[in-house]
N, C-alpha and C positions, 0 to 999 in steps of 0.2 A: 522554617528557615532552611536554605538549603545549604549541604557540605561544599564548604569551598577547599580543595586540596589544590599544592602548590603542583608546576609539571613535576618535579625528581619526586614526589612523594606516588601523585601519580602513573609515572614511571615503573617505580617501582612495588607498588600495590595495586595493576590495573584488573587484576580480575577482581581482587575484592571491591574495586570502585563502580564499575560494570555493574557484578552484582546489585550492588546498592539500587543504581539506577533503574535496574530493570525493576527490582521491586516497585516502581516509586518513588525512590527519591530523588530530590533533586540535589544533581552533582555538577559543581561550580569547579574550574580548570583555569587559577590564575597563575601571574606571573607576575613577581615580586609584591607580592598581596593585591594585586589589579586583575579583576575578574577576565578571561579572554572567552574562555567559552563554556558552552553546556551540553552537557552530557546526557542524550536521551535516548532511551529503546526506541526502534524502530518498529513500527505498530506492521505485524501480518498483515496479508493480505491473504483472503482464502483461494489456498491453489485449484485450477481447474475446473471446470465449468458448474457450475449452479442450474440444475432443473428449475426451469421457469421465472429465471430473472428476467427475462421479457415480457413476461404477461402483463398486458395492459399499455404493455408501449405501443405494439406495432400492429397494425392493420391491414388484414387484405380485405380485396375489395371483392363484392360477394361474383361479379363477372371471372374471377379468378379460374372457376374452376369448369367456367362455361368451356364446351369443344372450339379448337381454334378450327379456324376457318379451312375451306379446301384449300385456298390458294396458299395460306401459310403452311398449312401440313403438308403440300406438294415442294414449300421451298427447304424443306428438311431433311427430305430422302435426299 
């Protein structure tokens, strides 16, 4: 069953309400006993890049690494 606190209780108890939530629970935000919202931690996301979350996505093609041609190595100089 989740805590339903009224907004002035929430108001004025909101870190201990927080709390709660982030633990876990579920935190109900009504007004005049009519549920309006809910209250949930926001889930991490892991900062900064991840070694090898691409593997197995992406493909080069084995010609990749063949010499380009003269005529395109000449339009590079």
């Amino acid at each position: 069953m989740a805590l339903q606190v009224n907004i002035h209780e929430a108001k004025t108890q909101l870190s201990k309400i927080i709390a709660r939530a982030c633990r876990g629970e579920e935190v109900v935000i009504a007004k005049a006993g009519q549920p309006l919202v809910r209250l949930t931690p926001i889930e991490r996301q892991p900062s900064g890049r991840r070694f090898g979350a691409l593997r197995g996505k992406a493909k080069v093609d084995e010609r990749f690494f063949d010499p380009l041609p003269e005529e395109e190595l000449r339009a590079w100089e």
